[in-house]
C-alpha positions in Angstrom: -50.4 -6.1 -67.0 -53.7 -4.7 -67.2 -55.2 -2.3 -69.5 -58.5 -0.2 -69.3 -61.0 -0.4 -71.4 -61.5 2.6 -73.3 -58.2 4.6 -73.6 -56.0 1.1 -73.5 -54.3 2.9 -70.3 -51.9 0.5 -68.5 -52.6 -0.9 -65.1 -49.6 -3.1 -63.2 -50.5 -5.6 -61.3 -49.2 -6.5 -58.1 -45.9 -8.4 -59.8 -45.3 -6.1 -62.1 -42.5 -3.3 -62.3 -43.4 -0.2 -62.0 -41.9 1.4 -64.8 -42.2 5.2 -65.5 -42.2 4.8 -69.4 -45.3 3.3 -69.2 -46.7 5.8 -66.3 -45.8 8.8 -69.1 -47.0 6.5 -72.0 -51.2 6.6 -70.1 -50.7 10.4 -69.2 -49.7 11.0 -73.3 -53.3 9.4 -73.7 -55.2 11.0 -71.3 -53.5 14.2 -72.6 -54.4 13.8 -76.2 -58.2 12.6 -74.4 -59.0 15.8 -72.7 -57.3 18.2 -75.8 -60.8 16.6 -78.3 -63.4 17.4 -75.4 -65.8 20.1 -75.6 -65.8 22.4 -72.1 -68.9 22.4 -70.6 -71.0 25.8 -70.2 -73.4 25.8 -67.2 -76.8 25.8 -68.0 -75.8 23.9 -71.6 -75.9 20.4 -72.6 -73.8 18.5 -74.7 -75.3 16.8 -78.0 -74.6 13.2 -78.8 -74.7 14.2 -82.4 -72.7 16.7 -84.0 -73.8 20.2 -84.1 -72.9 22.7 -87.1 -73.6 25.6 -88.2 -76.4 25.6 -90.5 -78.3 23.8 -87.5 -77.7 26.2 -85.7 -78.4 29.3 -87.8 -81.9 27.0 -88.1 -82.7 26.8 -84.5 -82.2 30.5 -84.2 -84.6 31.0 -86.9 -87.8 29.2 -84.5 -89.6 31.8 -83.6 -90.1 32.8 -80.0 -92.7 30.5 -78.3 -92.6 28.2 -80.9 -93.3 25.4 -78.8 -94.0 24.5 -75.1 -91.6 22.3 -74.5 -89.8 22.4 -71.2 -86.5 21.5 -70.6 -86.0 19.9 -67.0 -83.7 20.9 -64.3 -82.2 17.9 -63.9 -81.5 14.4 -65.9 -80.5 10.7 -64.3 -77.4 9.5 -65.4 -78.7 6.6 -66.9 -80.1 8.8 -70.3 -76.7 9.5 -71.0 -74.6 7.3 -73.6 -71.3 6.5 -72.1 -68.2 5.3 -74.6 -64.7 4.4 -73.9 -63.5 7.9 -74.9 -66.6 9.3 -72.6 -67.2 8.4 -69.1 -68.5 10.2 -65.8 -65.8 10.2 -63.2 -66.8 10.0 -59.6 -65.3 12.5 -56.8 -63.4 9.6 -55.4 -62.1 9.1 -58.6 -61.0 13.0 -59.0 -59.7 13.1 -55.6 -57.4 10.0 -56.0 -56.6 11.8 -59.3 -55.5 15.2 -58.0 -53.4 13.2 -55.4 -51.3 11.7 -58.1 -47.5 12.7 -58.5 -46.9 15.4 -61.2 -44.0 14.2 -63.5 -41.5 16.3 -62.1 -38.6 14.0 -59.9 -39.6 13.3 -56.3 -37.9 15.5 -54.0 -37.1 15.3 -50.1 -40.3 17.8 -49.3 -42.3 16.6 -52.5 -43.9 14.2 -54.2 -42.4 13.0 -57.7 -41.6 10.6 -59.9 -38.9 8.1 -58.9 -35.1 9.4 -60.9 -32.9 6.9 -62.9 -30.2 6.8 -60.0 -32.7 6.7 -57.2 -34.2 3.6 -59.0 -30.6 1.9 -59.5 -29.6 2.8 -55.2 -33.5 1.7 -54.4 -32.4 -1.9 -56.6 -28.7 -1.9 -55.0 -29.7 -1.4 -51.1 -31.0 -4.7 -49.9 -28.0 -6.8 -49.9 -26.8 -9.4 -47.5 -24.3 -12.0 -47.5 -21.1 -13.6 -45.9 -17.7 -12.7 -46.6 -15.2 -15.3 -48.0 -11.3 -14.8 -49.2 -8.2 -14.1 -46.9 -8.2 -11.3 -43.9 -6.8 -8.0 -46.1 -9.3 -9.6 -49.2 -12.3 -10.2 -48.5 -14.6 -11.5 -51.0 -18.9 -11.0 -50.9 -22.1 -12.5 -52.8 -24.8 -10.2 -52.3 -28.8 -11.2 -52.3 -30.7 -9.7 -54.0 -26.9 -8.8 -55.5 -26.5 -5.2 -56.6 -25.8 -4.5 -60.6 -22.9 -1.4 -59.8 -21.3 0.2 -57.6 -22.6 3.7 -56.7 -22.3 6.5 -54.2 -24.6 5.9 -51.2 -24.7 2.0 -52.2 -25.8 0.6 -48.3 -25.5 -2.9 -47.5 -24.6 -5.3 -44.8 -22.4 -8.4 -44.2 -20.9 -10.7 -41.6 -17.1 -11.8 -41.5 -16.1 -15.5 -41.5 -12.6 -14.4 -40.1 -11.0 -11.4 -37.9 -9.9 -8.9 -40.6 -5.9 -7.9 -41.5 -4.1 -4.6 -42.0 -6.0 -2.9 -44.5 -9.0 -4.6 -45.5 -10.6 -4.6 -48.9 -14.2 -5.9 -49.8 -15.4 -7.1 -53.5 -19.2 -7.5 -53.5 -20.1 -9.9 -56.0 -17.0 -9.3 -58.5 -18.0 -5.4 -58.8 -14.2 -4.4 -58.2 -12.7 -4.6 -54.6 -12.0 -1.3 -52.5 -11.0 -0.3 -49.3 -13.1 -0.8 -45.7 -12.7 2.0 -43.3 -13.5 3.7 -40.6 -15.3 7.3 -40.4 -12.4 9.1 -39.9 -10.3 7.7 -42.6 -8.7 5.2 -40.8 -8.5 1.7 -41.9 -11.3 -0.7 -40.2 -10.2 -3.5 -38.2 -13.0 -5.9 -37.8 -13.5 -8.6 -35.7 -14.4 -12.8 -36.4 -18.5 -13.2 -37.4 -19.0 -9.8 -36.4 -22.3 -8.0 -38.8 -21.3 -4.5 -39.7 -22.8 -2.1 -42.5 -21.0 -0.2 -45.2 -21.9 2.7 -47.4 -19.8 3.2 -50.6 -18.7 6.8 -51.1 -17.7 6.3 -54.2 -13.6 5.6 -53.3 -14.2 2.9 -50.5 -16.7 1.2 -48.1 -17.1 3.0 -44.4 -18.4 1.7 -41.8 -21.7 3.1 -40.2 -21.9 3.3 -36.4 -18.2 3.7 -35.5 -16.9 6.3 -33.1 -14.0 6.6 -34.5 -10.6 5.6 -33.0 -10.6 4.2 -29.4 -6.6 5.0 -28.6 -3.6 2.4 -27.4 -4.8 1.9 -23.9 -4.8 -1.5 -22.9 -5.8 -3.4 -19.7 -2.6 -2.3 -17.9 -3.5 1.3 -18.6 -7.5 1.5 -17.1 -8.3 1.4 -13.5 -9.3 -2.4 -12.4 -13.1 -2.4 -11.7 -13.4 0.0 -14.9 -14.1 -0.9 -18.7 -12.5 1.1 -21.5 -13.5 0.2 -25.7 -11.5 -1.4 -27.9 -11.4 -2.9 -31.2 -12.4 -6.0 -29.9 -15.1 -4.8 -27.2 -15.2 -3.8 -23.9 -12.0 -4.9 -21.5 -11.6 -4.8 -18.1 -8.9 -2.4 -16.5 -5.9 -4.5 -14.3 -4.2 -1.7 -12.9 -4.9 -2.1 -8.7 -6.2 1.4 -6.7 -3.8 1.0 -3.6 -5.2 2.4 -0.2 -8.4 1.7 -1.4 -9.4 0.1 1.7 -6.9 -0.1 4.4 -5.7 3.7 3.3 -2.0 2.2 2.8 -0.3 0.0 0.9 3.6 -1.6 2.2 6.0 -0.8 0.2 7.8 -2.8 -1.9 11.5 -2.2 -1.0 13.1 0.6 1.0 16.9 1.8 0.5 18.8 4.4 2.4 19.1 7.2 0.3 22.3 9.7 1.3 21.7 13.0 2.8 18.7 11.5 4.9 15.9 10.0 3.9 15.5 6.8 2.1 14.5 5.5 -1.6 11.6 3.7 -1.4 9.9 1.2 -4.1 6.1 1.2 -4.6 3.9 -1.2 -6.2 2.4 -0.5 -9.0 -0.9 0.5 -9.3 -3.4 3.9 -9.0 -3.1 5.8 -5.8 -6.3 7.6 -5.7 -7.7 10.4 -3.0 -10.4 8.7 -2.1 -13.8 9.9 0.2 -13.7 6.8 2.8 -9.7 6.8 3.6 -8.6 10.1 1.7 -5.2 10.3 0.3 -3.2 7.1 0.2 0.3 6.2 2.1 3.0 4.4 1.1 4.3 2.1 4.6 7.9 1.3 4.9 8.3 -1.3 7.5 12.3 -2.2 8.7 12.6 -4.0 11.9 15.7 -1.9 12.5 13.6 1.4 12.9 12.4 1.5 16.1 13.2 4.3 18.6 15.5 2.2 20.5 18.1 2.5 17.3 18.0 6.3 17.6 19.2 9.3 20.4 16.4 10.2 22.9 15.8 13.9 21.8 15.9 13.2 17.8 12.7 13.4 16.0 12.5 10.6 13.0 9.4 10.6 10.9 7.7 12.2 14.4 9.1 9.5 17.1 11.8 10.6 20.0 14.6 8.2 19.8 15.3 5.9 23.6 19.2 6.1 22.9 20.3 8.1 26.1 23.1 10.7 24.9 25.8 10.0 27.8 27.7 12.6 26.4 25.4 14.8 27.3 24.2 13.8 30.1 27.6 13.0 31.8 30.9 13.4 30.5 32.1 11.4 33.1 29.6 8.8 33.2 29.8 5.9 35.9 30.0 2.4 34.3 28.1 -0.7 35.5 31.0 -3.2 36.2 34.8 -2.8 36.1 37.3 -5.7 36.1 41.4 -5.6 36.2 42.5 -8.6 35.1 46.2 -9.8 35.8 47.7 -9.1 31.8 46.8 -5.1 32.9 43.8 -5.0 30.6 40.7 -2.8 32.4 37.9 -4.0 31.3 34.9 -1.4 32.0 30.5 -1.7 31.6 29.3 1.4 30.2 25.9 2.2 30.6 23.7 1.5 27.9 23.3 4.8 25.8 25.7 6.9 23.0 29.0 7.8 23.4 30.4 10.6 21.0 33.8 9.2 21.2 35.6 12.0 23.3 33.3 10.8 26.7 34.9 8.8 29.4 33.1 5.7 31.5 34.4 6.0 34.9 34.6 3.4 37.5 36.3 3.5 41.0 38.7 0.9 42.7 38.8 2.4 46.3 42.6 1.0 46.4 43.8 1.8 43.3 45.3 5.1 44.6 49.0 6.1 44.8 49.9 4.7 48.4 48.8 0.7 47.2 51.4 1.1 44.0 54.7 1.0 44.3 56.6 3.6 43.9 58.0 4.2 40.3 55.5 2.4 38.8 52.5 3.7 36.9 49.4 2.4 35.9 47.7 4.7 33.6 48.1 8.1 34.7 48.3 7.1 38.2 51.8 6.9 39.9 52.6 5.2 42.8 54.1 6.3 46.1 54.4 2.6 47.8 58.1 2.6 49.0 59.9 -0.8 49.0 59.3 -2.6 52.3 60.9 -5.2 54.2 59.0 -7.9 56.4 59.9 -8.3 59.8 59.3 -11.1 62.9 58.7 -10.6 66.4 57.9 -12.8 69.2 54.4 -12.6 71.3 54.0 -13.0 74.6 51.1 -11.8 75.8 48.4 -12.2 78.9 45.6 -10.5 80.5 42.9 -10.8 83.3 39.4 -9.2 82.8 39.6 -5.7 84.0 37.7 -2.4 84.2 34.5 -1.8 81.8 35.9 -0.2 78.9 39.7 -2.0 79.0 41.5 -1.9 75.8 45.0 -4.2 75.4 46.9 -4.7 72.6 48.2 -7.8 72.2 50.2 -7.4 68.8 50.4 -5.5 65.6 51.8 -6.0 62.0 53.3 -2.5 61.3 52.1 -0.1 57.9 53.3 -1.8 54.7 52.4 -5.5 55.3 51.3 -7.5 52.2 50.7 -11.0 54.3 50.6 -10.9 58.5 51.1 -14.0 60.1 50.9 -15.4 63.9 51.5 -18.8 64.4 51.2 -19.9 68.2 47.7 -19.6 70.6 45.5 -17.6 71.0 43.6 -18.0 74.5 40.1 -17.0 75.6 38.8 -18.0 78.7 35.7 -17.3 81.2 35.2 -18.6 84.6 32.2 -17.0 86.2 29.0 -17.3 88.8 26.1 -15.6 88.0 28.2 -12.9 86.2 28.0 -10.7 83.2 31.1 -10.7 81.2 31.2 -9.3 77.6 35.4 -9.3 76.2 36.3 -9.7 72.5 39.2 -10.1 70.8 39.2 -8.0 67.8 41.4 -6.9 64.5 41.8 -2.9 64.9 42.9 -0.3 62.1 44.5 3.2 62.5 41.1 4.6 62.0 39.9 2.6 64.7 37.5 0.1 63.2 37.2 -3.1 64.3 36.8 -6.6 62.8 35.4 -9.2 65.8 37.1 -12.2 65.4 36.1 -14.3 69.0 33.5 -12.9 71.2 32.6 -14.1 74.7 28.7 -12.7 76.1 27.1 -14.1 79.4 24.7 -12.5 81.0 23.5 -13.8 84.9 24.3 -17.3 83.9 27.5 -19.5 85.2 29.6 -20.6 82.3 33.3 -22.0 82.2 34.8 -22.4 79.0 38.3 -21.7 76.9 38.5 -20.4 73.6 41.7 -21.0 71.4 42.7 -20.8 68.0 46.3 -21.9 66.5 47.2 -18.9 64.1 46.3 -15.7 62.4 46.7 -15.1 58.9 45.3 -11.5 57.6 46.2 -11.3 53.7 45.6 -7.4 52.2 45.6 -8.6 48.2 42.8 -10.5 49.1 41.5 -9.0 52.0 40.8 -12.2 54.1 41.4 -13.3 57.6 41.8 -16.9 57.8 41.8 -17.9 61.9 42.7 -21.2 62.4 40.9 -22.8 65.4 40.9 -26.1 67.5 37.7 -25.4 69.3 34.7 -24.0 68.7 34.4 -20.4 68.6 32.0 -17.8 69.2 32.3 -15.0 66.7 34.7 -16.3 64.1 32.1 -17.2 61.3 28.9 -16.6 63.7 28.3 -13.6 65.7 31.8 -12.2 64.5 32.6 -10.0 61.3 34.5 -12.1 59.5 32.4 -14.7 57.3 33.3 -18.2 57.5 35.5 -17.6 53.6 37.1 -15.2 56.1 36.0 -12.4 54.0 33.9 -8.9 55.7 32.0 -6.0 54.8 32.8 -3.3 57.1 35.5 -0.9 56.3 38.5 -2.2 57.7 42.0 0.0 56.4 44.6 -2.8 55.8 47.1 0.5 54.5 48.3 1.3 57.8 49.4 -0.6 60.9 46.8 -3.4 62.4 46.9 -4.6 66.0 45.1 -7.6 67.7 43.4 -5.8 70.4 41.7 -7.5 73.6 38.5 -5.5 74.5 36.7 -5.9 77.6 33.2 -4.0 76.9 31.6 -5.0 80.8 33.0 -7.3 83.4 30.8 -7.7 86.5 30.1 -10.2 89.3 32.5 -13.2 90.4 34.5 -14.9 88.6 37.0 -14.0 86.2 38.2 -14.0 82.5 41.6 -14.1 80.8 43.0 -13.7 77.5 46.6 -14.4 75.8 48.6 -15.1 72.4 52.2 -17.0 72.8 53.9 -17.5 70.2 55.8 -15.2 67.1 54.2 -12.6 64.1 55.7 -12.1 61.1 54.8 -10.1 57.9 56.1 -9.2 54.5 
């Protein structure tokens, strides 16, 4: 510490406090200074001796133009005598002193001197330091280390573990108090994280909080999207489904009663978005397809394929039908819905009353059949070719017959020149139609040849004609109607009374051409 020269005035050096006692203690001196000065009159000048009275009553007594003595306008500096209680001050010197703070306390909008508490915050404010002590008690060492605590004290710290439920702080053994947020709330405060505190005068709070950040967690923020929390910034997990594809599949689907069906999403955002618009939910069941479903029922938008039969037809045909022998009918619908009160229909053409016997029923259907007894008769028969057009019968089994039988010959024979013969023998119902069992055709050609076959069998259960034969025969199996299983496809009744018929369709030119059956028939 320096001090002036003539008033002893104190001047701090550059590491010295600054203290105010001795800032009032030069302005005492300077005071008391100016108070023994003499003000100075333009157009005067000050003696360096003292001036009284007498000396002056004196002086007034010189008469006017006494002397010729001059006084000049102006002096140098140098002729006046300068002491530690009398000095010239320069206008720097008065400018720097007019700029100097009165002694009224420095406010906000003006200059002043420093007050007691400002000095004691302005000593207290530059702390920094490391915590120590337990998560809920945390201990601090300041540097420089404040002397109290007081409102507004500001200081920082960093935290050598994550902070408990309601943390305290004791800064260098001043008395430990609570940490909190803005808002009241206790501060929760994470592992070497540097935060700043002002005391309020009750407890520490944290500066640059905004305030309490909610309970959302990951699960509860849209992935792609960060939300704040105690411990920083986290990602959101929850998926945004139909983001891209503009549906998502479902995660399970139930029938739910009444129509309709419970389904189970997955979880996540469904979002309206500007690419795909509002999100769908697709339930996929292999089941539901339109060929599950009635033709002419809407689901979701799609016509069912199920034809309605019942609709259609309420007698509708079937595909196959079968009869087995234990009486069960066994009939092919057609594929489509039945409503339960629809028939499937399917015709046998000889299922009808006359082909049951009588008093017996199958079904609905009643039979008319009347008991019949077989009978036996003997054949004798024998032709010559005659007139175009000839028809001969040569036997018959009469109405009724299950099984008709011939056992004996049957003789065809052609002797010709150069002659066109055409004669069949033939199986003929009451109708009329025909069944060609042995046909003989020449045409302009000579040909001598016999035909003959040992037996006739004609079965109507299984509507065959079996025609036993020792030589070959044209018709039976080749050019005939009767397939070589002895079954046919032309209608043929077997109901009603069947005759073996010779049949001479031409006979012209020489020669000649015979026909005949020996032997007996018999049915039953």
């Amino acid at each position: 510490m320096q001090t002036t020269g003539n008033l002893g005035l104190k001047k701090p050096e550059g590491t010295d406090i600054v203290d105010i006692a001795d800032l009032n203690g030069n302005m005492d001196i300077l005071d008391n200074a100016v108070t023994s000065k003499v003000d100075k009159v333009t157009g005067k000048q000050l003696s360096t001796n003292d001036y009284t009275t007498a000396e002056k009553t004196k002086l007034a007594g010189v008469a006017a133009g006494a002397t010729n003595y001059t006084h000049p306008a102006t002096h140098p500096p140098a002729i006046i005598a300068q002491d530690a209680s009398n000095r010239f001050v320069t206008d720097a010197e008065k400018t720097a002193w007019n700029a100097k703070a009165g002694t009224a306390v420095a406010t906000t909008a003006t200059n002043g001197l420093m007050s007691a508490a400002d000095k004691t915050l302005l000593n207290n404010n530059t702390g920094f330091g490391t915590t120590a002590g337990t998560a809920t008690a945390y201990t601090l060492t300041l540097s420089p280390a404040p002397t109290v605590l007081i409102a507004g004290l500001k200081f920082s710290f960093k935290t050598h573990i994550a902070s408990g439920a309601n943390p305290t702080l004791n800064p260098n053994t001043l008395g430990a108090k609570a940490i909190k947020k803005p808002n009241g709330n206790a501060a929760t405060l994470a592992l070497n994280g540097v935060y700043t505190v002002v005391y309020d005068g009750t407890a520490f709070i944290l500066q640059g909080e905004g305030g309490e950040y909610g309970t959302a967690t990951a699960a509860d923020v849209l992935a792609g999207k960060t939300i704040g929390t105690e411990g920083g910034l986290i990602d959101g997990a929850i998926v945004q489904r139909g983001a891209t594809d503009g549906y998502t599949n479902s995660v399970s689907a139930a029938w739910a009663a009444g129509g309709g069906c419970w389904v189970r999403i997955p979880a996540g955002a469904y979002l309206k978005t500007t690419a795909v618009g509002n999100p769908e939910i697709r339930v996929t069941d292999p089941n539901v397809v339109p060929a599950n479903w009635l033709r002419g029922v809407s689901m979701f938008g799609q016509d069912g394929a199920i034809v309605n039969r019942s609709v259609e037809n309420n007698h509708s045909p079937s595909n196959a039908a079968e009869i087995w022998a234990t009486g069960d009918v066994f009939l092919m619908p057609q594929a489509g819905y039945y409503n339960g009160v629809t028939w499937t229909k399917s015709t046998f053409p000889t299922l009808v009353p006359s082909n049951v016997r009588a008093g017996v029923s199958i079904g609905t259907l009643v039979g008319t059949l009347q008991p019949w007894v077989g009978g036996l008769t003997t054949v004798d028969f024998a032709t010559q070719a005659g007139a175009d057009g000839k028809t001969e019968e040569m036997f018959r089994f009469p109405a009724g017959f299950t099984i008709g039988s011939f056992a004996g010959s049957i003789l065809f024979g052609t002797s010709n020149n150069n002659s066109h013969q055409d004669h069949s023998i033939v199986l003929q119902d009451i109708h009329g139609n025909r069944l060609v069992l042995i046909r003989h055709f020449v045409d302009g050609w000579s040909m001598n040849t016999t035909q003959q076959a040992t037996g006739l069998i004609v079965d109507k259960r299984s509507r065959r004609i079996t025609m036993p034969s020792t030589q070959y025969m044209w018709g039976f199996g080749h050019d005939g109607d009767i397939a070589a299983d002895g079954s046919f496809s032309k209608p043929f009744n077997m109901d009603g009374e069947v005759m073996l018929v010779h049949v001479v369709v031409a006979s012209l030119g020489g020669g000649y051409s015979t026909a005949s059956a020996r032997g007996a028939a018999v049915w039953n």
